[in-house]
Structures are given as structure tokens and as C-alpha cells.
C-alpha positions in Angstrom: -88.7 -59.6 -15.7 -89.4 -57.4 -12.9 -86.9 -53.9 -12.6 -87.5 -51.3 -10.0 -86.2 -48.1 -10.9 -85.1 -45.8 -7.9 -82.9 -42.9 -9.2 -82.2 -39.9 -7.0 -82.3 -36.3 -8.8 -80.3 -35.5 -11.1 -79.1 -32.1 -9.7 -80.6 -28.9 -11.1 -81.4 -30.7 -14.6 -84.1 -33.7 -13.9 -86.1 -34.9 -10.9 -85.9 -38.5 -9.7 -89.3 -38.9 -11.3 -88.0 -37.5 -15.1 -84.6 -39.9 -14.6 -87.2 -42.8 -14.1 -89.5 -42.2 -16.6 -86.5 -41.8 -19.2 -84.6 -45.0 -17.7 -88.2 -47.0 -18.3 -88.3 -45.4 -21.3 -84.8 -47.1 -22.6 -85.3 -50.3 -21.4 -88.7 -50.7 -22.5 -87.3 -50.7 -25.9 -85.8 -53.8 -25.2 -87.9 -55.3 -22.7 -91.6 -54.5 -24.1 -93.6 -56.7 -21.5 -91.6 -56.0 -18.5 -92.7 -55.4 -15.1 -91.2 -52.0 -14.0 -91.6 -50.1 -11.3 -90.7 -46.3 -10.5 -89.4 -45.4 -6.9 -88.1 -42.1 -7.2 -85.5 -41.5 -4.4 -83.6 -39.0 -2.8 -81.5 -39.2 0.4 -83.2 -36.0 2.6 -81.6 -33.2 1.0 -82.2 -31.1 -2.3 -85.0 -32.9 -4.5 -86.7 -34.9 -1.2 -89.8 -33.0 -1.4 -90.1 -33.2 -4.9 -89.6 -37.4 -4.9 -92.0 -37.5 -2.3 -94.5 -35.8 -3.8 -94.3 -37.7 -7.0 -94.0 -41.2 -5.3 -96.9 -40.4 -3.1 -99.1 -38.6 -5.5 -98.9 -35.2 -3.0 -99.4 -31.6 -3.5 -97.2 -28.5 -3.0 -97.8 -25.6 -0.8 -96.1 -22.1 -1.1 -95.5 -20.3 2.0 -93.7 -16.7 2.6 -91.7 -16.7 5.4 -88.6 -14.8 6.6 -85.4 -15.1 4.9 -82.2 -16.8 6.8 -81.6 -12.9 7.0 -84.8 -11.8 8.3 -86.3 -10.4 4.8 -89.0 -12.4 2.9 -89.0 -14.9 0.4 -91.2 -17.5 -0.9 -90.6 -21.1 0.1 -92.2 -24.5 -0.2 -93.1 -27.5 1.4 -95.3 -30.9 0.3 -98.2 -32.9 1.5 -97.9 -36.4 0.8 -100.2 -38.1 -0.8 -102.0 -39.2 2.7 -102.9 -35.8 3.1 -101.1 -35.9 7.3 -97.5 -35.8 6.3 -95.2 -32.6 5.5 -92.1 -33.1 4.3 -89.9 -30.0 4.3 -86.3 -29.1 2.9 -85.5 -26.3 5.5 -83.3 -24.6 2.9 -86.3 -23.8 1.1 -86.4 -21.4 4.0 -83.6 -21.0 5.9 -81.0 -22.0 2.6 -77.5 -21.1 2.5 -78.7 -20.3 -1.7 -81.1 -17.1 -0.1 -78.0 -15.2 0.9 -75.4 -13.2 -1.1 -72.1 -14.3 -1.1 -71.0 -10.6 0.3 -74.2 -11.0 3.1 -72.7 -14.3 4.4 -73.0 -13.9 8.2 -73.7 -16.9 10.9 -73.6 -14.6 13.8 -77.2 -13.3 12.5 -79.0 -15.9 10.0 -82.0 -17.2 11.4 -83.9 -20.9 11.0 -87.4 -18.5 11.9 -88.5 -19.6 8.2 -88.3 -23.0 8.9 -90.7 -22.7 11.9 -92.9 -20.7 10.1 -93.1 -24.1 7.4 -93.5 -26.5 10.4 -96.7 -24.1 11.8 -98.4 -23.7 8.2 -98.4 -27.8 7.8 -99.5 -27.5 11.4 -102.2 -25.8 10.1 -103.1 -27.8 7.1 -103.9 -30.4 10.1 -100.6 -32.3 9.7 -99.9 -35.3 11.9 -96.7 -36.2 11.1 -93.4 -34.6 9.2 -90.3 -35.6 7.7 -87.7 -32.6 7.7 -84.8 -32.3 5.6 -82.1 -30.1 7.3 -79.2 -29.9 4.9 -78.1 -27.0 3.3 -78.4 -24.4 5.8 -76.8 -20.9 5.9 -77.6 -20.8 9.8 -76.1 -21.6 12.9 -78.1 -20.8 15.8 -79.2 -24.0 17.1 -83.0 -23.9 15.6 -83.5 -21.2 17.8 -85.1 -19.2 15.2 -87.6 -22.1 14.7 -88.3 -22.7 18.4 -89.3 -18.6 18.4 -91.3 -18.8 14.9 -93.3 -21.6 16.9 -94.1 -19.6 19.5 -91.4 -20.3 22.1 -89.6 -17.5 24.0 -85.6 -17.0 24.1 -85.1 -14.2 27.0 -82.3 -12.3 28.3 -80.7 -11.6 31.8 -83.4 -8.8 31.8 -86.2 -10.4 30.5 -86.6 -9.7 26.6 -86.1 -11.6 24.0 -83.0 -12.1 22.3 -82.2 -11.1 19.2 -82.3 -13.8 15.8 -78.9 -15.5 14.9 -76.3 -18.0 16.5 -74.2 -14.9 18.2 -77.2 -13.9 20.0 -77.5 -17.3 22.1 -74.6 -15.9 24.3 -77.3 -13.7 25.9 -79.5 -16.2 26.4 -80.8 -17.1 30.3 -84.0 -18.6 30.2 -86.1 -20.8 27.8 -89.4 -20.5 28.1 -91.4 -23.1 26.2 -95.3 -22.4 28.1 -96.3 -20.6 25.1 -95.1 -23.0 22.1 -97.4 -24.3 20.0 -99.6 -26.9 21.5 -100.3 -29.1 18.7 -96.5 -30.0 18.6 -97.2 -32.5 21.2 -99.3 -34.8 18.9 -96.9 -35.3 15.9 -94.3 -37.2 14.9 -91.1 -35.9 13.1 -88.6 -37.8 11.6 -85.4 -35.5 10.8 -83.3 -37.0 7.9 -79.8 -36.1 8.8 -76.8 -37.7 8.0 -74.2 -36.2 9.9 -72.6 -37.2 12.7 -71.6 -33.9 14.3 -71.6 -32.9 17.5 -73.0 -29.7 18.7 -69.6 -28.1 19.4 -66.2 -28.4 19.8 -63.8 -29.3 16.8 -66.2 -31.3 15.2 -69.0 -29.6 15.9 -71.7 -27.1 13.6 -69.6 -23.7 13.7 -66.4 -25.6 13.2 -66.9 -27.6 10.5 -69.5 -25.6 8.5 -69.3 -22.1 10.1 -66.6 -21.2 7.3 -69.0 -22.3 4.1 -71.3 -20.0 5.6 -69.3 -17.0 5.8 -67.6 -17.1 9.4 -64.3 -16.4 10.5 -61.8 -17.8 12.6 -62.7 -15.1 15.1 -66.7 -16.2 15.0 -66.3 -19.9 15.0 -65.1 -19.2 18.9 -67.7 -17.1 19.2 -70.5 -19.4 17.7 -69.2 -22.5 19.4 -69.4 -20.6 22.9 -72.6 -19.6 22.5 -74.2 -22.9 21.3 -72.4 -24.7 24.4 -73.7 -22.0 26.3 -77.2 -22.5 24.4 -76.9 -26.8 25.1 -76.3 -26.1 29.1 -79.4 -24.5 29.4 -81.1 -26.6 27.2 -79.7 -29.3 30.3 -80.3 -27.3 33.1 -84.0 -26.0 32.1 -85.3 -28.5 29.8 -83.7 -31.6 31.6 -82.2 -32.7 27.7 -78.7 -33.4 26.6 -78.0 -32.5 23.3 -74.6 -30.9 22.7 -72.7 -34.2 22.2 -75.1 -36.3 20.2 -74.3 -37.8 17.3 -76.0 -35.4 14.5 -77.0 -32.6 16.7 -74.4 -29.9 14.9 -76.3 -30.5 11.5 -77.2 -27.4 10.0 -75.7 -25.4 12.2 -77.1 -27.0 15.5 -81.0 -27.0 14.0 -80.2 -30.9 14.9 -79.5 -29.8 18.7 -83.3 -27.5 18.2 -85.4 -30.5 16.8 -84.0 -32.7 20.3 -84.5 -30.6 22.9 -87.7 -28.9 21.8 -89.7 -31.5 19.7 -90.8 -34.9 19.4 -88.1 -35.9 16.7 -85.9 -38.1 16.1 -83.1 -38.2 14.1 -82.2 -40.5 11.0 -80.7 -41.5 8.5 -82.5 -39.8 5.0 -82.2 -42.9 2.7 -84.4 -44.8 5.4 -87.2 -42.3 5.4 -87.5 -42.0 2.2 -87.0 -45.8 1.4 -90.0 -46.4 4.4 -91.9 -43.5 2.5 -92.0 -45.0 -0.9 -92.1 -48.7 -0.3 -88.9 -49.5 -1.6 -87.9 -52.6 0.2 -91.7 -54.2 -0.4 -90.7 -53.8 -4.3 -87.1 -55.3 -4.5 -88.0 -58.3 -2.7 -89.0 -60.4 -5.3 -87.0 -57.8 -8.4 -84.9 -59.3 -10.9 -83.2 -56.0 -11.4 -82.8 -52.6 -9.5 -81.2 -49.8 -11.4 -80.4 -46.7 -9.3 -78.9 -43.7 -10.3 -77.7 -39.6 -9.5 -76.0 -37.2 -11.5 -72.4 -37.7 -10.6 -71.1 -41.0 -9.3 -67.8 -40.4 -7.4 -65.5 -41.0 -4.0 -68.3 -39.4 -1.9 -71.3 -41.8 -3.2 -70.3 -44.4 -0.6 -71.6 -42.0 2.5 -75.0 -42.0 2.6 -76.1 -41.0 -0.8 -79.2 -42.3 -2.8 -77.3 -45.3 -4.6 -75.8 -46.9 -2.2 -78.5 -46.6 0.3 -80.9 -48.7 -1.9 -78.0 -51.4 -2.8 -78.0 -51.9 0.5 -81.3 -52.7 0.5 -81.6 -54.7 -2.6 -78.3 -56.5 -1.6 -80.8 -58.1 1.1 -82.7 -59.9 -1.5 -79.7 -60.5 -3.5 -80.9 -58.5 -6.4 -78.5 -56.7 -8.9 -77.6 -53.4 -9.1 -76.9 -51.1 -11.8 -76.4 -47.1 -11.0 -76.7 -45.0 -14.3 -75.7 -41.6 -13.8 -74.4 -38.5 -15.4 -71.1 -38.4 -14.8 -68.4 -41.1 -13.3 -65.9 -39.4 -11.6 -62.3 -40.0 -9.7 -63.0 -42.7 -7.0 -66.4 -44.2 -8.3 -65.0 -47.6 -7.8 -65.6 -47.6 -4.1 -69.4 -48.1 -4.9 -68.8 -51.7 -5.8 -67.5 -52.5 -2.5 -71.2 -51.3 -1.4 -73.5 -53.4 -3.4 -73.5 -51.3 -7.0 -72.2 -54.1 -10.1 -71.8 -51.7 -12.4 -71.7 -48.4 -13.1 -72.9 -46.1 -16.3 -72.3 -43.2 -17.4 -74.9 -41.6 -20.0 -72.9 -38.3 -21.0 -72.5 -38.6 -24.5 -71.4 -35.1 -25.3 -70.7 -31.5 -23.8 -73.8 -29.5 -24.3 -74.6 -26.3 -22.0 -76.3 -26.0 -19.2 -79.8 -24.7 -20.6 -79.8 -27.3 -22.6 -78.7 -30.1 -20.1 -82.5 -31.2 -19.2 -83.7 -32.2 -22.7 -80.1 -33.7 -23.6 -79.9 -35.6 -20.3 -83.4 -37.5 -21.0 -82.0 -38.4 -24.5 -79.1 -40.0 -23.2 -80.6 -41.3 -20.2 -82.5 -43.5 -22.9 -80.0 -44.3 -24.9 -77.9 -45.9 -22.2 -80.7 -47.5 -20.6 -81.3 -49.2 -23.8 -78.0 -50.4 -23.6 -77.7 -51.5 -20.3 -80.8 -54.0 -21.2 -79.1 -55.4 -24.3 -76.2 -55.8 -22.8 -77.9 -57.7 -20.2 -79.6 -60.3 -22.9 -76.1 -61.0 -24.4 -75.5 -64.5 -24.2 -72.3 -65.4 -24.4 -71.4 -68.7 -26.0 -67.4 -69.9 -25.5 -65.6 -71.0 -28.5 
């Protein structure tokens, strides 16, 4: 019996790595001389550094840098276990958690933090990176990141403009002679899962400007100065971004990685599934169980489970997802390779005591799932 176990995080109480070390734990009380296999997932946002790491045997690396609103806070990034690849979550920088409910302000938060991550890997001697971009509190393009890196956004007279998406109305020429050299030797992969535009109605101020704090009044003003921002991005740089698919994620930092980097945009289940191996390991599985903390309507786009069903439904292995909760709508996940679905909530505890509980139950349903698998059932 060989089971790969590829969980994704289980939001703010385990890491992919704790959900499969509990799962193995569970099923190992059933199936003592299985082969098993731990693939900790995630799908490019919250908790992909973290599974990286672990799956890759990597490091951590604090870093200060400037806060989405200028000021300075501590963020991370990882070194895989190769010792050449980053991978960074840019709202450990540039996160719409830094700011204040009350300070919520697009016009002025800055992705600067995010640069300053890419140009301390740089400095580690990093080859390549894989950049998370969800979960931003900005909207100015990646502006902030193309100045951190040493590029220069000027003004009609000739100084630079200010940080934050409002400022990009300003903007007249984008001088690049000055940004970091050593960007022309790596490769980034960006996971991103969006397919926004730049701007317009489904563009970055329109359809996220409001969870970040803007009104009706700055979404017009945002979305004019990004399309503003994308025609000289044409003009000067000789690169269309403002209607590609994926260039308004995290408010337009999508739009910053195209016209100023060598990145390409992807989906974040595929990196990480290339990252860890995944696909060599369910090849020739007899089971794959998967898993996340909540299970519901909005599994089916793009998150963890389905993305490695899909792959496993290649091979034509099972798939079980074991998760915290199952909630309104979870059945659409068996029209995309999951067979079943588990819940392991077992009671109502609190939150400070979620962690330790979650493990527990995490092995109890795990144990479960294996007997109920060994069930043979006889008709009368």
C-alpha cells in the first residue's frame, strides 16, 4: 500500500506539514507497514513558504522592510532546500493584515517591502524565485517594488513620485538604467490565480480596491492612474500589460512582475506541485489523501484539493480530502476528482485550543478513513 499525503494548511491552526504528520499518524494505526509519503501543499498563498520549506528541507530568513504604509515591520521569506530558490508570500510585506482597519488607504500603500524581499534573496545569491502575490493591501501596480529594486518612477519635472497607487497619475517617465542588474539572470515564477485584468470593471481597483479600504470615489481614481501607469509601461518599455489575464492581482503587482521582470505568471498549485514532486509520487499510489481546513463551494477554483486530484486523477488514483470543516456546496469537489469527503471536527473547542485538538481529531478520522477502506463487504 502506497498513500501520498498532500494536505494544504490548515489555516491559522496547523501547517500542511503538522496535518500530514497527524493524517500518517492515523492511518498508520491501521496500516503499520505502509508506504506513505508526505507532500505538504499549499496553492501560492498564506502557508506556501512554510510547505516549501518543510518539503524541501529549507531555511527561513527574517528581513525588515517597509510596511504597505511606509513604517517598518519584520517580514519573511525561505530558501529552499537547493539553497538558489526564494520563495516569498508578498503579504509578509506588503499584507493587507499590516494595516489597521481605520488606516485602510489604496491611494498610498506601497509593494516597496516586497522589493526589499526580492533584493535580500538577491543577495543570498538566489537564482531563481517563486512569489506568492495574494493577500495584498496595495494597489499601485508593483511600483513600490520596481523603486525598492532600484528603478526610478519620475514626474513631469523630473522627481520621483511619491509611493502608492494614486501617485501613478503623476507619473511620465520610467527609468529602469539603474535597477538591479542581477534581475536579468533569474527566473521568477509568480503563482497567481486570478484572472484580472489591470483595469476596467474587472480589473485590481474594482474588484479589490473596496477590501482594501477604497471608495467609490478612488476606484476611478485608481483605475485611471494604473491605465495611465500600463500606457507608459507600452509606450516606454515596449510591454502590454493592462489586459492580461492575471495582471490586476494584488492590486496590479501582476502588471509590475510583466513589464519589469523576467516572470511569468502561473497557476500556484503547479509550482508548488513542480516544487515538491508531487506528480513523480502519485504515479504509481494506491491512495492520495488531500486535505484544507474548510471544504466548501469555493474549493473547486484553484485550491490545494482539487489541484492535486487533478493530478492524481491522471494516474487514476483515489482521492480522499479530510478537512476541518465541510461546508454549504462541498459537493462540487466530486465533480473534480475528490471521492469523498471528511470532516474531522468532532466538537466546538476555542480557538487557542484549536491546534492541539485539530491533531487529535485529524488522527482519529484518519484512522477511520483506513478502516473503512479494508471493509469488505460480503452480500447476503
Amino acid at each position: 500500500m502506497k498513500v501520498i499525503l498532500a494536505p494544504d494548511s490548515f489555516k491559522e491552526s496547523l501547517t500542511a506539514m503538522e496535518v500530514a504528520d497527524s493524517i500518517k499518524s492515523g492511518i498508520q494505526k491501521v496500516w503499520n507497514d505502509a508506504e506513505i509519503i508526505k507532500c505538504p501543499m499549499a496553492d501560492g498563498g498564506e502557508g506556501t513558504v512554510q510547505s516549501l520549506v518543510d518539503a524541501t528541507g529549507g531555511r527561513f530568513v527574517a528581513q525588515d522592510v517597509q510596511g504597505p504604509l511606509g513604517d517598518k515591520t519584520e517580514a519573511f521569506f525561505g530558501i529552499l532546500g537547493d539553497e538558489k530558490t526564494a520563495v516569498i508570500e508578498m503579504a509578509s510585506a506588503s499584507g493587507i493584515h499590516l494595516v489597521p482597519n481605520h488606516s485602510k488607504d489604496p491611494k498610498i500603500t506601497t509593494t516597496y517591502g516586497t522589493g526589499e524581499l526580492i533584493k535580500a534573496a538577491l543577495d543570498l545569491g538566489v537564482k531563481k524565485f517563486i512569489i506568492g502575490i495574494g493577500g495584498s493591501a496595495t494597489n499601485d501596480g508593483g511600483s513600490g517594488m520596481f523603486q525598492a529594486l532600484g528603478g526610478s518612477l519620475l514626474d513631469y519635472s523630473g522627481n520621483e513620485i511619491a509611493k502608492g497607487g494614486l501617485a501613478l497619475k503623476e507619473l511620465a517617465t520610467i527609468d529602469t538604467s539603474n535597477l538591479d542588474p542581477r534581475l536579468k539572470d533569474v527566473k521568477i515564477r509568480v503563482a497567481c490565480d486570478v484572472d484580472n485584468s489591470l483595469t476596467g470593471s474587472k480589473g485590481a481597483s474594482a474588484v479589490y480596491g473596496p477590501q482594501k479600504g477604497a471608495t467609490d470615489k478612488d476606484i476611478l481614481l485608481l483605475d485611471e492612474a494604473l491605465a495611465h501607469y500600463a500606457a507608459l509601461i507600452k509606450s516606454q518599455l515596449g510591454k502590454e500589460v493592462e489586459t492580461v489575464p492575471g495582471a490586476g492581482a494584488a492590486g496590479g503587482l501582476g502588471a509590475g512582475f510583466l513589464a519589469f521582470m523576467p516572470a511569468t505568471l502561473e497557476r500556484g498549485g503547479k509550482i508548488v506541485t513542480d516544487v515538491t514532486g508531487l506528480e513523480s509520487f502519485i504515479q504509481n499510489a494506491d491512495l492520495v489523501i488531500t486535505g484544507e481546513g474548510g471544504i466548501n463551494h469555493q474549493t473547486i477554483y484553484g485550491k490545494t484539493p482539487v489541484y492535486v486530484a487533478e493530478v492524481a486523477k491522471k494516474y487514476n488514483v483515489p482521492v480522499i480530502a479530510i478537512c476541518g470543516s465541510v461546508c454549504e456546496g462541498y459537493e462540487s469537489v466530486y465533480e473534480a476528482g475528490i471521492d469523498a469527503v471528511f470532516s474531522s471536527l468532532s466538537e466546538i473547542v476555542t480557538f487557542e485550543d484549536l491546534p492541539a485538538v485539530s491533531k487529535n481529531h485529524l488522527k482519529q478520522t484518519a484512522e477511520n478513513v483506513a478502516r473503512l477502506i479494508n471493509l469488505k463487504i460480503h452480500p447476503v
